[in-house]
C-alpha positions in Angstrom: 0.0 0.0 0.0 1.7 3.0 -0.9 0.4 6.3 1.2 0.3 9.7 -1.2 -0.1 13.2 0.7 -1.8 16.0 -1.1 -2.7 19.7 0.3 -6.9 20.1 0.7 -8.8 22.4 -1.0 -12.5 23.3 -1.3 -14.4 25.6 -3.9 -14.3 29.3 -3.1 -18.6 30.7 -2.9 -17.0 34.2 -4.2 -16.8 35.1 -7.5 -13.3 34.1 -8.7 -14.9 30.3 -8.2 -11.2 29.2 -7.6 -9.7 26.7 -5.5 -8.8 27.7 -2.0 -6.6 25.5 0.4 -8.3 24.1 3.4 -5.2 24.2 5.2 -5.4 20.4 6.0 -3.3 17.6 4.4 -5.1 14.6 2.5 -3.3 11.2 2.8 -4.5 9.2 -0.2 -3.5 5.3 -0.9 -2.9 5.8 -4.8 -3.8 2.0 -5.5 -7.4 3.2 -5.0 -7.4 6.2 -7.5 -9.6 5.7 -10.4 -9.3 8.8 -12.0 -8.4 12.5 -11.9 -8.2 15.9 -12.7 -6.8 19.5 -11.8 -7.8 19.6 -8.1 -9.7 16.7 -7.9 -8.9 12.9 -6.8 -11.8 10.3 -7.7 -12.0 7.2 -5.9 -14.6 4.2 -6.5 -16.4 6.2 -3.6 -15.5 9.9 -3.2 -14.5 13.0 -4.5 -11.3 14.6 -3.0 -10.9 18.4 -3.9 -7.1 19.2 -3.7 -4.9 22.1 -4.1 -2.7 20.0 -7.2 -2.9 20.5 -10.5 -3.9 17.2 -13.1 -0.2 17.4 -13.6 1.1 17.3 -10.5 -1.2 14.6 -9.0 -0.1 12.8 -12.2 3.8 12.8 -11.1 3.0 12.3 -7.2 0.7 9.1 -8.4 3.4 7.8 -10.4 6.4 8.9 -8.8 8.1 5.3 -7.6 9.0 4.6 -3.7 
């Protein structure tokens, strides 16, 4: 099982409509990612909002060790 830490976020109600950080870490066990996008991890389950980009969940998914 291999433990991935990502920064929290949640959808700003203002107008920009960006990504703010929730200030909390999310520990994520990669083999249970299904899919993804820019700030958001889908499992078979739930929806994790995160401060990452597609590209940089990409390279911490399939960074080895």
């Amino acid at each position: 099982m291999r433990l991935i830490e990502f920064n929290g976020a949640y959808m700003a109600a203002d107008e920009d409509r960006g990504y703010k950080s929730s200030g909390k870490s999310i520990t994520v066990i990669a083999e249970q990612v299904v899919a993804f996008y820019d700030h958001t991890i889908l499992t078979a389950s739930n929806k994790i909002r995160v401060m990452e980009t597609y590209d940089e969940i990409k390279a911490k998914l399939t960074k080895k060790g």
